[in-house]
N, C-alpha and C positions, 0 to 999 in steps of 0.2 A: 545590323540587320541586312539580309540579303535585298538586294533590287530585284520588283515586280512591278510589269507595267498589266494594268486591268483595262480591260475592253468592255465596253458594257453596249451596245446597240439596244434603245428604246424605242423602237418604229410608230409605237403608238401617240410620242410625244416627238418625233422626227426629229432624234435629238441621239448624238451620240456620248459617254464619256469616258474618256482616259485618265486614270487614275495612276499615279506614280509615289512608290512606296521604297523607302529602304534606300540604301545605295546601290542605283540604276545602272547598269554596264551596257554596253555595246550589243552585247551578247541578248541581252534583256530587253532591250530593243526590238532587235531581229527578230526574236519569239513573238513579237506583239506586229509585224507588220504583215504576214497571213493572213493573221486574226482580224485586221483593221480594215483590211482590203476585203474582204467575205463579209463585214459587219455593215460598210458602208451600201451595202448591196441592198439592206432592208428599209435603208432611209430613201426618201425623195429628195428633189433639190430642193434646198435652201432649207437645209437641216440646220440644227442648231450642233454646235459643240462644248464640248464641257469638260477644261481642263483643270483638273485640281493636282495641286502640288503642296496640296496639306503636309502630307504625313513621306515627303520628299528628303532624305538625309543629304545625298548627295547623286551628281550625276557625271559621269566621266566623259573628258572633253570627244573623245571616242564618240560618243550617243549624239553628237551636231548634225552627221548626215542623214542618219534614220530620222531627226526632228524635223530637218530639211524636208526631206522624202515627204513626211505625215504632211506639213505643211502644202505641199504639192499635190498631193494627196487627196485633201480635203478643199484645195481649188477649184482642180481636177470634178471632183464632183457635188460641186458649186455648193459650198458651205454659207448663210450666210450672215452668220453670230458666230464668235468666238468667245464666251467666256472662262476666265481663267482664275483660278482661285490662287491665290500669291501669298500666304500668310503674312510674311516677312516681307517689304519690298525690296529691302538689300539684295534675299538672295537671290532674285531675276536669276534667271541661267540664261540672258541675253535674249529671252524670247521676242522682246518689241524690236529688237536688231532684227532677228530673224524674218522676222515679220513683213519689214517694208521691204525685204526682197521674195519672201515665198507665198504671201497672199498680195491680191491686186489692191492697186491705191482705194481709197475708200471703203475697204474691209469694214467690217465693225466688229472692233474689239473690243471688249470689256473685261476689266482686271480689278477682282474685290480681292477681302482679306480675309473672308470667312466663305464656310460652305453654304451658310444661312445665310447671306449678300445672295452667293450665284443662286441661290432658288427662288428668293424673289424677283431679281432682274430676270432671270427664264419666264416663270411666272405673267409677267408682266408683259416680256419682249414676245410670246409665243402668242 
């Protein structure tokens, strides 16, 4: 299956989500980081995020610095929930690595294993 990465901005719940499908390239990345930068525009600070890597095959080691970037990214315009939807925990793609160097200490992250986990915790946290 081809790699797509989905942009979703929800302003009305100041919540964004990134959704990653297929096997995700570099290239697939790039496409989404436009889009991500124009989407963040309709949230306020201390938005929530919502990263789900359900339906995730793979992602090429290429795709680190654009996750970098988002990362920065959603610093940058003071995000402040990160939930992540992880089915599998093996397959991390090293996001909690990533983490302690591109969001500030005390971030709050949250990593379930369903997409019914991350709507009650939003639910809850909002």
């Amino acid at each position: 299956m081809r790699g797509n990465v989905s942009i979703e901005p929800l302003p009305e719940r100041n919540l964004i989500r990134l959704s990653f499908e297929g096997r995700v390239t570099a290239a697939d990345m790039d496409k989404g980081e436009a889009t991500l930068a124009a989407a963040l525009k309709a949230l306020r600070p201390g938005f929530a995020l919502l990263t789900d890597f359900t339906d995730l095959e793979s992602m090429e080691l290429d795709c680190m610095p654009a996750i970098e970037r988002t990362m920065n990214l959603m610093t940058a315009n003071r995000v402040a929930l990160v939930v992540r939807v992880i089915p599998d925990p093996a397959r991390d793609i090293g996001m909690n690595i990533l983490s302690l160097f591109h969001y500030p200490q005390g971030q709050r992250i949250i990593t379930v294993q369903t997409r019914e986990e991350a709507g009650e915790i939003l639910k809850q946290e909002r």
